[in-house]
C-alpha positions as CSV (number, residue, x, y, z in Angstrom):
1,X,127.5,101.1,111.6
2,X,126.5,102.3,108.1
3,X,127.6,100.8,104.9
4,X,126.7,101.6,101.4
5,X,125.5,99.3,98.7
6,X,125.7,100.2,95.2
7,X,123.7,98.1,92.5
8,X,123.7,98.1,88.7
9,X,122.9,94.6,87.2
10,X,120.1,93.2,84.7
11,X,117.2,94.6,86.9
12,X,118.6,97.7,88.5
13,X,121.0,100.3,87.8
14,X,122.2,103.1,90.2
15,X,120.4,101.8,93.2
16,X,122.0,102.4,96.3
17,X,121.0,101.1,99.6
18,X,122.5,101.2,103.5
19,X,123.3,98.7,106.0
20,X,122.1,100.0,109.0
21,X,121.9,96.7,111.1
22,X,124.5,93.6,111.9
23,X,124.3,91.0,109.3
24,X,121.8,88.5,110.5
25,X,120.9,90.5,113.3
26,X,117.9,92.7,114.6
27,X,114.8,91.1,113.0
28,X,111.9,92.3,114.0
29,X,110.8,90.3,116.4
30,X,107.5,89.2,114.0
31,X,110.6,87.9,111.8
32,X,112.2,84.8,112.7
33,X,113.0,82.8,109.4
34,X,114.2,79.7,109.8
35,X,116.9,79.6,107.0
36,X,119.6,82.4,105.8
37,X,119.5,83.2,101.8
38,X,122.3,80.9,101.7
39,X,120.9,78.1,103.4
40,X,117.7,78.7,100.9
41,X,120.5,79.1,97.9
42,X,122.2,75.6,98.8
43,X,119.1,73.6,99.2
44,X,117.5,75.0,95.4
45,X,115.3,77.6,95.2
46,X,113.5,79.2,92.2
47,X,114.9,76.7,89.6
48,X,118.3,77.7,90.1
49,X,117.6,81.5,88.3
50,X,117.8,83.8,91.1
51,X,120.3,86.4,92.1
52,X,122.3,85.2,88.9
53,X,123.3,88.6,87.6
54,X,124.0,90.0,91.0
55,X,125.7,87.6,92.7
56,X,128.2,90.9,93.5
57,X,126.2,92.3,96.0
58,X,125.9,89.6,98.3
59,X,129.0,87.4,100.2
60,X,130.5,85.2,97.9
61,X,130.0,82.1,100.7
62,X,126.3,82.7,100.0
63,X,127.4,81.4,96.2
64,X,129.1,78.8,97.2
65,X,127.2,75.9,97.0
66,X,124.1,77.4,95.6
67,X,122.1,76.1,93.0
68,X,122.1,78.3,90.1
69,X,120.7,77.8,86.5
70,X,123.1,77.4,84.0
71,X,120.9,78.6,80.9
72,X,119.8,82.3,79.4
73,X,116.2,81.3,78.7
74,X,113.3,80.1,80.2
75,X,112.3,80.0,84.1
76,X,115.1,78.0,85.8
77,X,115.4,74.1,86.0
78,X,112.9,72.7,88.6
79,X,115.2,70.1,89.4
80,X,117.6,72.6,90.9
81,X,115.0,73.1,93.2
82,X,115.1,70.5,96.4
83,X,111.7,69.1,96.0
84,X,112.2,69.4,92.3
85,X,108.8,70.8,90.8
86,X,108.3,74.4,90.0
87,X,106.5,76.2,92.6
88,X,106.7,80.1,91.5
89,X,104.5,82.1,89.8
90,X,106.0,84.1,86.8
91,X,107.4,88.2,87.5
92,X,104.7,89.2,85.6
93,X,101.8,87.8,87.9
94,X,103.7,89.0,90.8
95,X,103.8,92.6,89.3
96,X,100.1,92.4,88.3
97,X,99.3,92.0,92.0
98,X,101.5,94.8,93.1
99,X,103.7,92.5,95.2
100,X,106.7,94.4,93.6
101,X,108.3,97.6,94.5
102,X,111.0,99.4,92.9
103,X,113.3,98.9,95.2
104,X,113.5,95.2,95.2
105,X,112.7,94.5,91.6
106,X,113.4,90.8,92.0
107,X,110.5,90.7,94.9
108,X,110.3,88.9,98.5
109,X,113.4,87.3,98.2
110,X,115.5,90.2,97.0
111,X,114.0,92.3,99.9
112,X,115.2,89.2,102.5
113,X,118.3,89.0,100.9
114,X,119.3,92.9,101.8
115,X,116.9,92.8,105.0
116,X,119.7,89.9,105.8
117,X,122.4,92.4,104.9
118,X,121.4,94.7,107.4
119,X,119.0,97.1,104.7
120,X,116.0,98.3,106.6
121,X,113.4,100.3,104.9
122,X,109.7,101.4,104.9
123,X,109.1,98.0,103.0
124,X,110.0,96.0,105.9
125,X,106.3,95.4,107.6
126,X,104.4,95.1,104.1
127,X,107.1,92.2,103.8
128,X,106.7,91.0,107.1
129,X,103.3,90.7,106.6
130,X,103.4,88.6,103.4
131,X,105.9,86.1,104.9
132,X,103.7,85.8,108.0
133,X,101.0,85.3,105.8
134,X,102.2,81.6,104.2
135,X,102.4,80.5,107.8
136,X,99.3,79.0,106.9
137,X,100.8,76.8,104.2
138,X,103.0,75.4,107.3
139,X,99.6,74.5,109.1
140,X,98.3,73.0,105.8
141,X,101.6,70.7,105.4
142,X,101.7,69.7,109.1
143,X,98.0,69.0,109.8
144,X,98.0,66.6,106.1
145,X,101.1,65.3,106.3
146,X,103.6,62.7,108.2
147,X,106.5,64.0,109.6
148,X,109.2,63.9,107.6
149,X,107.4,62.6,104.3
150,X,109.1,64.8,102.0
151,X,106.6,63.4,99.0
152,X,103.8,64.9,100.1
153,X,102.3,68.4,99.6
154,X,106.1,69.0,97.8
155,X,104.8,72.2,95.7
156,X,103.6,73.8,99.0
157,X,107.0,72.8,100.6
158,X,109.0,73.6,97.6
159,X,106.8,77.3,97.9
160,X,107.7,77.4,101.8
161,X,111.4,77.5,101.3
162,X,111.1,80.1,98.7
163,X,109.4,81.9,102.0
164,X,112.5,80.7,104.5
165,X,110.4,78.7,106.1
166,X,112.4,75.3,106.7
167,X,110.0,73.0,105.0
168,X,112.0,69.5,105.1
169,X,111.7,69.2,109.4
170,X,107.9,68.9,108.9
């Protein structure tokens, strides 16, 4: 099975990628997120301003109930987020710290979303590793707070679904 992906939108133009993999499928066994980009989309992630432009290279169903910023400017709307706070650091910080590669533009998320697809690619254990890596803002958020009380710590657990981590069954 091999599929190819063309891309051109706001951030990228004449990017083309393969699905080598299932959709869904064949992880590496160090990745096991517990929600899909569309489960992420639905509950509100990033303000609503991701994936806007591009919505063509992913399944429509992934759209379908997503949460997606209506405006041009600014960073999103925090309230289209589920804990409804802002929890993300600006592009430019995230480029300043060479988290971003050329072939995800958009950063972790972009990378998940095609890793999802079935896209696998010599940035799949530098990823890895960053996801693994907030599984310490999980510890933080279970050891400090009750089960289920969705009021506290909600900028780390608005941060841990922008990771896929399912942050509301704490």
């Amino acid at each position: 099975m091999s599929k190819t992906v063309y891309v051109s939108d706001l951030m990228q133009q004449d990017y083309i990628y393969y699905l080598s993999c299932p959709m869904g499928e064949q992880f590496d066994p160090q990745f096991t997120p517990d929600l899909t980009p569309s489960e992420m989309l639905e509950l509100g992630v990033f303000g609503g301003r991701y994936l806007r432009d591009c919505q063509n290279e992913f399944p429509a169903a992934w759209f379908a109930k997503a949460k997606l910023y209506k405006g041009d400017k600014g960073s999103g709307d925090p309230h289209l987020n589920f804990f409804g706070i802002h929890a993300s650091q600006p592009l430019s910080i995230w480029k300043s710290k060479g988290w971003i590669h050329p072939q995800d533009p958009r950063g972790w998320f972009q990378w998940y979303c095609r890793y999802y697809m079935g896209r696998r690619s010599e940035d799949d254990q530098r990823q890895i590793k960053r996801w693994k890596a907030m599984k310490r803002h999980v510890s933080q958020v279970v050891n400090n707070c009750c089960f289920g009380d969705l009021s506290c710590r909600k900028r780390q657990r608005q941060a841990l679904l922008h990771w896929a981590y399912d942050s509301i069954n704490m």
